[in-house]
Backbone as a ProteinNet text record, in pm:
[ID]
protein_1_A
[PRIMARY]
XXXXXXXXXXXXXXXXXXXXXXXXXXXXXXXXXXXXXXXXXXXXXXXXXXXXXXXXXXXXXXXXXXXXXXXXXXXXXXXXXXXXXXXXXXXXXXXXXXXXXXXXXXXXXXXXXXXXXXXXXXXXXXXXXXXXXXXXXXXXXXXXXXXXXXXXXXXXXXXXXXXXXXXXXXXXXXXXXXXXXXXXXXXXXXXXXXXXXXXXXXXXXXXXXXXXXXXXX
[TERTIARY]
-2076	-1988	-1886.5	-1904.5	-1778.1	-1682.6	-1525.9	-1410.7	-1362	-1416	-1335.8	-1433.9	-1550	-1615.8	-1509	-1482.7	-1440.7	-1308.8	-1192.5	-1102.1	-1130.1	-1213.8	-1261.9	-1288.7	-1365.7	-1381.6	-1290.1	-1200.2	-1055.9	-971.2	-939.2	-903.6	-941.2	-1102.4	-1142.9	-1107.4	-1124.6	-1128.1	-996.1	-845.4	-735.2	-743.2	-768.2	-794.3	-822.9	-963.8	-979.5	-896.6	-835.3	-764.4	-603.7	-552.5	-425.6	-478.7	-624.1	-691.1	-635	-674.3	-680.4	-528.6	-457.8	-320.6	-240.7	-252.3	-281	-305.2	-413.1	-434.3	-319.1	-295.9	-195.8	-99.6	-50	111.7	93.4	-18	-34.7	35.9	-42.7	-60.5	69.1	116.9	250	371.6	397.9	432.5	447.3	283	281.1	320.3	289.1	332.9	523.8	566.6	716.5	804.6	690.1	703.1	736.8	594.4	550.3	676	701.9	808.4	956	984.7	1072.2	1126.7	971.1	995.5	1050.5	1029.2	1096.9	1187.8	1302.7	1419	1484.4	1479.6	1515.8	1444.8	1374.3	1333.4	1475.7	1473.8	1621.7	1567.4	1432.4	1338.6	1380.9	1422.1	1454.5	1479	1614.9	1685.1	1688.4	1630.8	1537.9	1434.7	1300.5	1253.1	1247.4	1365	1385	1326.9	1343.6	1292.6	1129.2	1062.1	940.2	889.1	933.2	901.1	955.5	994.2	1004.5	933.1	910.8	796.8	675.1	642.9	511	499.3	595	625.2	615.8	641.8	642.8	459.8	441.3	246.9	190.9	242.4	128.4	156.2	271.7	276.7	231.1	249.5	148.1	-14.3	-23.8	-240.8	-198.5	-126.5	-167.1	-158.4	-80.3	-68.3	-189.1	-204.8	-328.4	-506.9	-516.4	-584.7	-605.8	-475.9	-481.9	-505.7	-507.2	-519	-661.5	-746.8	-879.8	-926.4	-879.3	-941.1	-905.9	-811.5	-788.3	-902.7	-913.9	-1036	-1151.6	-1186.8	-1280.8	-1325.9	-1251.9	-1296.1	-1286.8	-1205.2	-1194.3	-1344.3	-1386.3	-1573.7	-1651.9	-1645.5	-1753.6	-1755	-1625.6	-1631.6	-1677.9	-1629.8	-1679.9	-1831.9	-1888.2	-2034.6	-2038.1	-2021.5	-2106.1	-2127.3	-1998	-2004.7	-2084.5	-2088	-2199.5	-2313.9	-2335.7	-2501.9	-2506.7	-2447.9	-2460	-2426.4	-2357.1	-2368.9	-2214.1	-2215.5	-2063.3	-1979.9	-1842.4	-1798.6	-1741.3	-1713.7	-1707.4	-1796	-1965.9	-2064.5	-2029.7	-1992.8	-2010.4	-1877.4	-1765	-1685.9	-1714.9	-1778.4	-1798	-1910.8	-2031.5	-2108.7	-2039.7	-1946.8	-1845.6	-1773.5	-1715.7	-1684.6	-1741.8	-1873.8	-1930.6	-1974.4	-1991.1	-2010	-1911.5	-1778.6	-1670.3	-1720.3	-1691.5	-1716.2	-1627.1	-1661.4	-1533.1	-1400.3	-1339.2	-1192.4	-1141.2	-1187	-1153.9	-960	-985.6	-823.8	-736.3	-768.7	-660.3	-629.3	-748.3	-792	-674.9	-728.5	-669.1	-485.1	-458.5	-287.8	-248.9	-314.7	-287.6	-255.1	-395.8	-400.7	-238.6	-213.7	-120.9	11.6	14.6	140.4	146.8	23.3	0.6	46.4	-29.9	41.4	175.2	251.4	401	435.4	439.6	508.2	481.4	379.4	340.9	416.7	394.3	527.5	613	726	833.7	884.1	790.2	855.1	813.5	675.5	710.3	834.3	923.1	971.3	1111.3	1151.4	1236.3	1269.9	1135.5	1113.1	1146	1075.6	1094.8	1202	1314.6	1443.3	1515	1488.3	1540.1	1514.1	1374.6	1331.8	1413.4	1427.8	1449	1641	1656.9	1821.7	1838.2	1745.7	1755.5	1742.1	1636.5	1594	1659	1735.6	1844.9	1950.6	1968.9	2122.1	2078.2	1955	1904.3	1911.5	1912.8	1870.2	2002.3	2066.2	2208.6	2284.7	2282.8	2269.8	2207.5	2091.9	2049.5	2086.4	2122.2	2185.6	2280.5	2438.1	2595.3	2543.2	2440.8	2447.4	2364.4	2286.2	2207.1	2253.6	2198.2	2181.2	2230.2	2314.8	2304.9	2191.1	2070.6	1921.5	1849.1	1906.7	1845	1871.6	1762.4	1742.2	1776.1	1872.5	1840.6	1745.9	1712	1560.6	1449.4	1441.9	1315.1	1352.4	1519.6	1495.8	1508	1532.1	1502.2	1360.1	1268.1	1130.9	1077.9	1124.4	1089	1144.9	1251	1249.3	1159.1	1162.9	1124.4	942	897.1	727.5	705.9	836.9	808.7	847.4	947.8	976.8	858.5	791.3	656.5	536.9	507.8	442.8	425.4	584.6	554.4	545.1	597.2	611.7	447.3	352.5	244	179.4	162.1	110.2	159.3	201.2	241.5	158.2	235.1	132.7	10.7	-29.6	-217	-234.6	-168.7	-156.2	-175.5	-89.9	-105.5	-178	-228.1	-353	-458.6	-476.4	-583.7	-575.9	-484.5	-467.7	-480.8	-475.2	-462.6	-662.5	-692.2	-847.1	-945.9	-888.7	-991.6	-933.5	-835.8	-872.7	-951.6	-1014.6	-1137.1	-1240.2	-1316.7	-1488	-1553.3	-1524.9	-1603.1	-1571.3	-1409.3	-1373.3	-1433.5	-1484.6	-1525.9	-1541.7	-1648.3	-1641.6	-1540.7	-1432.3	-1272.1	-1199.8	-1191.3	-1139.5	-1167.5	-1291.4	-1354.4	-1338	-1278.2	-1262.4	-1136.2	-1030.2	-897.9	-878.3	-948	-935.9	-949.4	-1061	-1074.8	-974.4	-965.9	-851.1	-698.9	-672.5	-554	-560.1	-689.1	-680.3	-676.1	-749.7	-724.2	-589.4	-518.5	-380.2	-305	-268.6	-202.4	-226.4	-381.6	-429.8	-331.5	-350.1	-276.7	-175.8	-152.6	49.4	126.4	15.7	81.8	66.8	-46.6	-78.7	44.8	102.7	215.2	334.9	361.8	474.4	497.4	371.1	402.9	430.6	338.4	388.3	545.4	608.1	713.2	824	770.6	835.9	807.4	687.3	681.1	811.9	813.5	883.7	1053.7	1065.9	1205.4	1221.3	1126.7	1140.6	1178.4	1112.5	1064.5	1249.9	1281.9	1431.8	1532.7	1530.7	1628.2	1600.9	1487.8	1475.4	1501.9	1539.6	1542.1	1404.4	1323.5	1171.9	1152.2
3822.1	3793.2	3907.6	3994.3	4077.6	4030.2	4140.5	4101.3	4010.7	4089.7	4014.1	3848.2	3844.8	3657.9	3630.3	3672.7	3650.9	3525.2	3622.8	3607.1	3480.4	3511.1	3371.7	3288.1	3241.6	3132.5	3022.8	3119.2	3073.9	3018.2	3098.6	2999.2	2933.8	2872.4	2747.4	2664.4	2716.5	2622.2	2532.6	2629.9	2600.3	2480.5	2511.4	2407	2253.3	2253.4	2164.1	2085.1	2145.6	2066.5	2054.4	2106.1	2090.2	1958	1984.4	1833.1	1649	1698.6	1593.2	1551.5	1637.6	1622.9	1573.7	1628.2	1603.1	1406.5	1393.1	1221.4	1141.7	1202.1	1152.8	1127.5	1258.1	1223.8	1131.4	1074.5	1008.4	906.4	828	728.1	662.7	814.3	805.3	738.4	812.6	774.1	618.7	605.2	456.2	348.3	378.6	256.2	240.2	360.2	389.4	266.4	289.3	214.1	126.7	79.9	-75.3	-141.1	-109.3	-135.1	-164.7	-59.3	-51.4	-210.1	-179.1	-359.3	-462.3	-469.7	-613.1	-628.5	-501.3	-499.4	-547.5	-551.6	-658.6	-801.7	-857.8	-982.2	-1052.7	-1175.3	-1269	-1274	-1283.8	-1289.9	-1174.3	-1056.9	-932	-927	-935.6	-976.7	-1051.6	-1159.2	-1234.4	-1208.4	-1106.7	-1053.8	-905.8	-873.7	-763.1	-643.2	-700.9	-673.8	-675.6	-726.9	-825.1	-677.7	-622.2	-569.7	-440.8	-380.1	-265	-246.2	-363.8	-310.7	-306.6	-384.9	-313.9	-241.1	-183.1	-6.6	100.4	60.8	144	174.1	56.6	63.3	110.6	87.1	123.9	297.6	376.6	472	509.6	466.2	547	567.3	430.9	450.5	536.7	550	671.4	819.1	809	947.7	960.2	859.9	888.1	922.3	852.5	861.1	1039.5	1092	1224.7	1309.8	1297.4	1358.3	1375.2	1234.2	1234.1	1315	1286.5	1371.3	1529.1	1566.6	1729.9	1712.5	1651.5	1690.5	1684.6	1612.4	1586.8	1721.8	1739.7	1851.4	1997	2019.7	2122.5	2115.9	1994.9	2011.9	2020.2	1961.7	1978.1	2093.8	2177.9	2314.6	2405	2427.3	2495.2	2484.7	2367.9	2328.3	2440.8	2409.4	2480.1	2609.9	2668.2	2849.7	2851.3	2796.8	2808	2840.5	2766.7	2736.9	2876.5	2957.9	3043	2985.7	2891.8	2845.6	2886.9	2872.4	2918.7	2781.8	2759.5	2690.3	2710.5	2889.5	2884.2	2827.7	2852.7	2809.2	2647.7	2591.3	2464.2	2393.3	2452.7	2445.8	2462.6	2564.1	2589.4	2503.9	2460.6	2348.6	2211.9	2173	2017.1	2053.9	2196.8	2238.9	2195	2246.5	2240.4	2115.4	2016.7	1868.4	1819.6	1846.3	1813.9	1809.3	1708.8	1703.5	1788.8	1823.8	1911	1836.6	1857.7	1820.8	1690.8	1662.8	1614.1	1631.6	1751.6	1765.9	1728.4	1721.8	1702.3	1570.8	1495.4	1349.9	1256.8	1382	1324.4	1316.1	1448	1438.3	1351.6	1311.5	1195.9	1071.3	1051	953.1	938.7	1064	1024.9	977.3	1078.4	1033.3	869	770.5	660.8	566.4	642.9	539.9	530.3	705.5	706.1	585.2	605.9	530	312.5	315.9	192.7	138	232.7	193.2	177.7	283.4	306.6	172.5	141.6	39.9	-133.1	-116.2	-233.3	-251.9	-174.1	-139.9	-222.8	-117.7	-212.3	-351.2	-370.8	-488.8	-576.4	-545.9	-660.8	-687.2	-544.2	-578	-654.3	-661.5	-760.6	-942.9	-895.5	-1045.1	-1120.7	-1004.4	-1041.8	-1110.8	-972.6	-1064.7	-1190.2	-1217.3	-1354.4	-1487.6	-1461.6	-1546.5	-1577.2	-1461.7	-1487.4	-1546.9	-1505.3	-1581	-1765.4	-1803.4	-1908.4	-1992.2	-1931.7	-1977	-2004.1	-1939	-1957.7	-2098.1	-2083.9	-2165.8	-2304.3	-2339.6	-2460.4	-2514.4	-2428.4	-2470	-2534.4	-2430.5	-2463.1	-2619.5	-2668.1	-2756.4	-2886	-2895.3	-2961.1	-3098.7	-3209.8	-3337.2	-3366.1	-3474.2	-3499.5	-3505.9	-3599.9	-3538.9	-3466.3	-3342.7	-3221.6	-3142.2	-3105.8	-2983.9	-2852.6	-2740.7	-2597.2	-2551.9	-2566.7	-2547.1	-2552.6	-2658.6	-2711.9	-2549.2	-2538.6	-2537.5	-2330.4	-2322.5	-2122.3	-2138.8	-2239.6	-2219.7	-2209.1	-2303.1	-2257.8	-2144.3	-2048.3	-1967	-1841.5	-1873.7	-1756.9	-1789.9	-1853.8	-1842.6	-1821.5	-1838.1	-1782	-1600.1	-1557.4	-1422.4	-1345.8	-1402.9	-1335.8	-1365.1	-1454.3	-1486.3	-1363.6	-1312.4	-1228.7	-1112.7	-1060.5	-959.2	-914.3	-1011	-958.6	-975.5	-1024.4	-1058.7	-931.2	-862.7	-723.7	-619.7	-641.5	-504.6	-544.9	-635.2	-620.8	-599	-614.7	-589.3	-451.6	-379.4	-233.4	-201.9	-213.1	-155	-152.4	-317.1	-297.9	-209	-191.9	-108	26.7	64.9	204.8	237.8	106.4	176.6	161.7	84	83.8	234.4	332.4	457.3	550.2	484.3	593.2	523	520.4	492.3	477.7	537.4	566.5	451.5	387.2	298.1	130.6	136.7	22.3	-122	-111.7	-207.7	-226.8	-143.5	-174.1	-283.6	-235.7	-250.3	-426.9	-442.5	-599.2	-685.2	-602.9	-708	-740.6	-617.2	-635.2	-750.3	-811.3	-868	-981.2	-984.4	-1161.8	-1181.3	-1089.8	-1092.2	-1153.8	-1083.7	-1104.1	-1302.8	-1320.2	-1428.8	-1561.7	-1524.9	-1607.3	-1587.7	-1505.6	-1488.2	-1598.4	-1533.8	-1598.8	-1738.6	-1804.7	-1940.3	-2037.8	-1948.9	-2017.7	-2030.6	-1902.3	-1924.7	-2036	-2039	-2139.7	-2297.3	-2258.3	-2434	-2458.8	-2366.4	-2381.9	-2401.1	-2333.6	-2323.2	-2503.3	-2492.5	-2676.1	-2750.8	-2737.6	-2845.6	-2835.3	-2709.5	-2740.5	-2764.2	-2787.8	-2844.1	-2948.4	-2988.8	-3142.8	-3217.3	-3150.8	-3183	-3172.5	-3131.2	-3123	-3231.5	-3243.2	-3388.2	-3511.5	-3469.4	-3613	-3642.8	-3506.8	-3561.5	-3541.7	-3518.4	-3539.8	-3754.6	-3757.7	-3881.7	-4002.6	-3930.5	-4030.1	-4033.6	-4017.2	-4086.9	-3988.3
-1152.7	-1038.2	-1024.3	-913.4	-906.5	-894.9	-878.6	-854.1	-728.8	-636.9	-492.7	-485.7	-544	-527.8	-637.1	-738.9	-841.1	-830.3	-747.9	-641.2	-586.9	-492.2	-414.4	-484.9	-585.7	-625.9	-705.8	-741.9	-810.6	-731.2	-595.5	-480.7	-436.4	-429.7	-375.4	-492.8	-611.3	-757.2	-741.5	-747.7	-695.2	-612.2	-457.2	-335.8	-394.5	-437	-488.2	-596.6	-703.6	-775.3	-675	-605.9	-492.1	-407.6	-397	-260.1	-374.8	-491.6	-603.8	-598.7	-645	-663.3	-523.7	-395.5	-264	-257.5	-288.6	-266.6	-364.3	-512.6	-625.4	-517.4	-495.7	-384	-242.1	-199.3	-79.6	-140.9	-263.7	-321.2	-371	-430.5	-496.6	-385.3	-249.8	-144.7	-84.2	-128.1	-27.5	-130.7	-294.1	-344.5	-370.4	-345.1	-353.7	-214	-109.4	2.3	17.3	-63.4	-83.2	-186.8	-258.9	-390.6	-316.9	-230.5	-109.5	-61.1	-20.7	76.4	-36	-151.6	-210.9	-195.6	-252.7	-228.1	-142.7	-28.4	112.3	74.2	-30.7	-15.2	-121.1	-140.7	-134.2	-321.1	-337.6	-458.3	-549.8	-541.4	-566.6	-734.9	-686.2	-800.1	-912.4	-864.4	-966.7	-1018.9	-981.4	-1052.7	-1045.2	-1047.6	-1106.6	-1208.9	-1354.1	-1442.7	-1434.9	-1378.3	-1360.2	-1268.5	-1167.6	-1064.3	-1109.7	-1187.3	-1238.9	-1379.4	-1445.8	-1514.6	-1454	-1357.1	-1260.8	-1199.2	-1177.7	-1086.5	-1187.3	-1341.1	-1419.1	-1449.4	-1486.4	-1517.2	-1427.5	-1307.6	-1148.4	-1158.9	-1182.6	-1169.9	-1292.6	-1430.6	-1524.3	-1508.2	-1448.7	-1433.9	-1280	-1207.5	-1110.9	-1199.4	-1281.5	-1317.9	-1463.6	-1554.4	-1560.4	-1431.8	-1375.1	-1299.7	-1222.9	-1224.5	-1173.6	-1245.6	-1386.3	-1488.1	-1512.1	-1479.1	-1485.4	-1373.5	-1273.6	-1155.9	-1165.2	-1237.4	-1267.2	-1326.9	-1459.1	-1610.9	-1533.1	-1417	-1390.6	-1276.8	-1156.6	-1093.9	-1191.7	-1280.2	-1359.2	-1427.8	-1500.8	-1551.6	-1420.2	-1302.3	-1187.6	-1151.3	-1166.8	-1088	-1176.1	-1329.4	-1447.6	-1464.3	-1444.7	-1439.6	-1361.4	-1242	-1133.5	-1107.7	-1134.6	-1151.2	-1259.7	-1369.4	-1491.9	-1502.9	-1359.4	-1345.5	-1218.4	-1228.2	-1114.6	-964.3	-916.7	-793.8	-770.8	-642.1	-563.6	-504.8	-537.9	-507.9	-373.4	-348.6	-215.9	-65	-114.4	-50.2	-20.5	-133.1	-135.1	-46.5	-44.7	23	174.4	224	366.2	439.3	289.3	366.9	421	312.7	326.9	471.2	449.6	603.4	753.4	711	862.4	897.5	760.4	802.2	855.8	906.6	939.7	1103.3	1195.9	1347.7	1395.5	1508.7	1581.6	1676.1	1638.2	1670.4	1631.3	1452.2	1348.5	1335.6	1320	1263.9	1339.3	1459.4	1547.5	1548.9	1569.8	1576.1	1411.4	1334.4	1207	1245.1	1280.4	1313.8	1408.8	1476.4	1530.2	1468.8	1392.9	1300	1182	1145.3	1027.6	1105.2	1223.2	1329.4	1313	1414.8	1416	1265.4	1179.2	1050.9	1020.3	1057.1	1025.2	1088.1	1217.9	1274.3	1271.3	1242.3	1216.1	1076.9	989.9	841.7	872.3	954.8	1002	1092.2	1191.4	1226.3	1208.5	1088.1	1003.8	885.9	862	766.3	825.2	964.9	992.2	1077.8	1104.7	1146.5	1029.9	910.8	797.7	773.4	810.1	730.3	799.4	968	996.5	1008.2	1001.4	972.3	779.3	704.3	604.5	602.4	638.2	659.1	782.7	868.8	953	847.3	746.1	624	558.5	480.5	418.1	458.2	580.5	658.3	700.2	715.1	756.6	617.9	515.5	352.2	312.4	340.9	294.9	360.3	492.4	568.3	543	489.8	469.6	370.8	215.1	107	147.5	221.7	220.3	293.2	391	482.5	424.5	294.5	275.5	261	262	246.2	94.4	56	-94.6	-152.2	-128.5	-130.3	-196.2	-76.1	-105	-210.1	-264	-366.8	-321.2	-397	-391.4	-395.3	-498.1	-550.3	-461.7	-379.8	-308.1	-148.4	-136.7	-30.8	-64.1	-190.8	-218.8	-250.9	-276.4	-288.8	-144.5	-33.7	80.4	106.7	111.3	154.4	80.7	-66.1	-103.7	-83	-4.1	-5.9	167.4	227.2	368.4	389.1	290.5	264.6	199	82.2	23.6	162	234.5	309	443.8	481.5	579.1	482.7	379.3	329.5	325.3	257.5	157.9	319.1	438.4	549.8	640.6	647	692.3	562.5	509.1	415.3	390.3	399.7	443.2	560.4	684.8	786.6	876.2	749.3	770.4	676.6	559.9	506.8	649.3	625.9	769	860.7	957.5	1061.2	1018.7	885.6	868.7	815.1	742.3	728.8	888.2	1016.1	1133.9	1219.4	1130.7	1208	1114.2	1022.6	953.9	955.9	1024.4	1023.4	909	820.4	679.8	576.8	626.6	566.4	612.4	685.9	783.2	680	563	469.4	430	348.3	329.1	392.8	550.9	647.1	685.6	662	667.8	539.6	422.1	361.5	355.1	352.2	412.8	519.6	583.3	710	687.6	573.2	484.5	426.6	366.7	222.4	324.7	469.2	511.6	561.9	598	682.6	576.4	488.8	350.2	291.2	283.9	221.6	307.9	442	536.2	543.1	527.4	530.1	381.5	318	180.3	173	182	235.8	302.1	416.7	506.8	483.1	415.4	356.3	235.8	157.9	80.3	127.9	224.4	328.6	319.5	417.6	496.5	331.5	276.5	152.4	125.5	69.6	79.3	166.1	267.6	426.8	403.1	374.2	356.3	251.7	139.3	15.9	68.7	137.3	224.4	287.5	375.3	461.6	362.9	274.6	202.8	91.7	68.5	4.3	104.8	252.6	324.2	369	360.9	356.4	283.5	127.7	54	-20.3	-1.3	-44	-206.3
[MASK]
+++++++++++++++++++++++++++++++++++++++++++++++++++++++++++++++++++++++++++++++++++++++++++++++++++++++++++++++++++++++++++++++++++++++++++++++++++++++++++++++++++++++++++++++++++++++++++++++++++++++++++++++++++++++++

């Protein structure tokens, strides 16, 4: 291999491990997001501890995970110059499988998701402080009866209810602008309608359980 392929192939080699590291930081991003949103839930604080040791594990298996994907494109690419083959070649074929006016299509696409986070984000926060102010509200006002308890369990399963019902929400919406994701995308869609179905069947129970000690029963 002369100098100047030499060159080249080190910079595609590069590319590829930057593409790897590249998806790490997507990932890194969206679960920072996602973690985001609790904080506005009334639940927070209470599991606290609970929710930062799962932010701690989720970010170690991401950062293992990237580690594998370095070890791993670092042996696919070493293989391959090994065997005499060009990683540049192989780069420009993945290239031309690309449709034409992909990229643009794509900047569109990431635009569309910004803004779909962005303004689920603060949509939640205001739905979250209406909850809270409504929660507070039903305690200071409750019935002798009534339970705290009964009535921060209703709030806190109508707060997890929209929370986890939006962020499947936008998973979904974000895999029906990639085609490739289409199976994803359909099970996301079960997964949301079954979430939401359960939720709500919990909801009412403890609506029911409200009724039932403002009543006496």
């Amino acid at each position: 291999m002369d100098t100047p392929n030499f060159y080249e192939e080190v910079i595609v080699f590069g590319l590829l491990l930057f593409a790897v590291v590249g998806v790490y930081m997507m990932l890194k991003i969206h679960y920072h997001f996602a973690f985001s949103l609790m904080k506005n839930t009334s639940s927070y604080e209470k599991n606290k501890i609970k929710i930062a040791k799962a932010k701690k594990y989720l970010f170690f298996l991401l950062k293992v995970l990237l580690w594998l994907g370095l070890i791993g494109t670092t042996a696919f690419c070493s293989y391959y110059l090994s065997e005499g083959m060009s990683l540049k070649a192989l780069l420009f074929e993945w290239w031309s499988k690309i449709p034409e006016g992909f990229w643009l299509e794509a900047f569109f696409v990431i635009i569309r998701i910004a803004l779909i986070i962005t303004l689920s984000r603060y949509v939640l926060k205001f739905v979250y402080a209406f909850l809270d102010k409504y929660q507070q509200k039903a305690i200071e006002n409750r019935c002798a009866n009534c339970s705290e308890i009964t009535i921060v369990k209703l709030y806190t399963r109508l707060h997890n209810m929209v929370k986890y019902t939006v962020l499947l929400g936008i998973l979904y919406r974000i895999t029906l602008f990639f085609p490739f994701l289409e199976v994803i995308s359909r099970g996301l869609w079960i997964l949301l309608i079954l979430y939401f179905v359960v939720s709500l069947g919990l909801l009412i129970v403890s609506g029911m359980t409200m009724i039932k000690e403002r009543r006496g029963l």
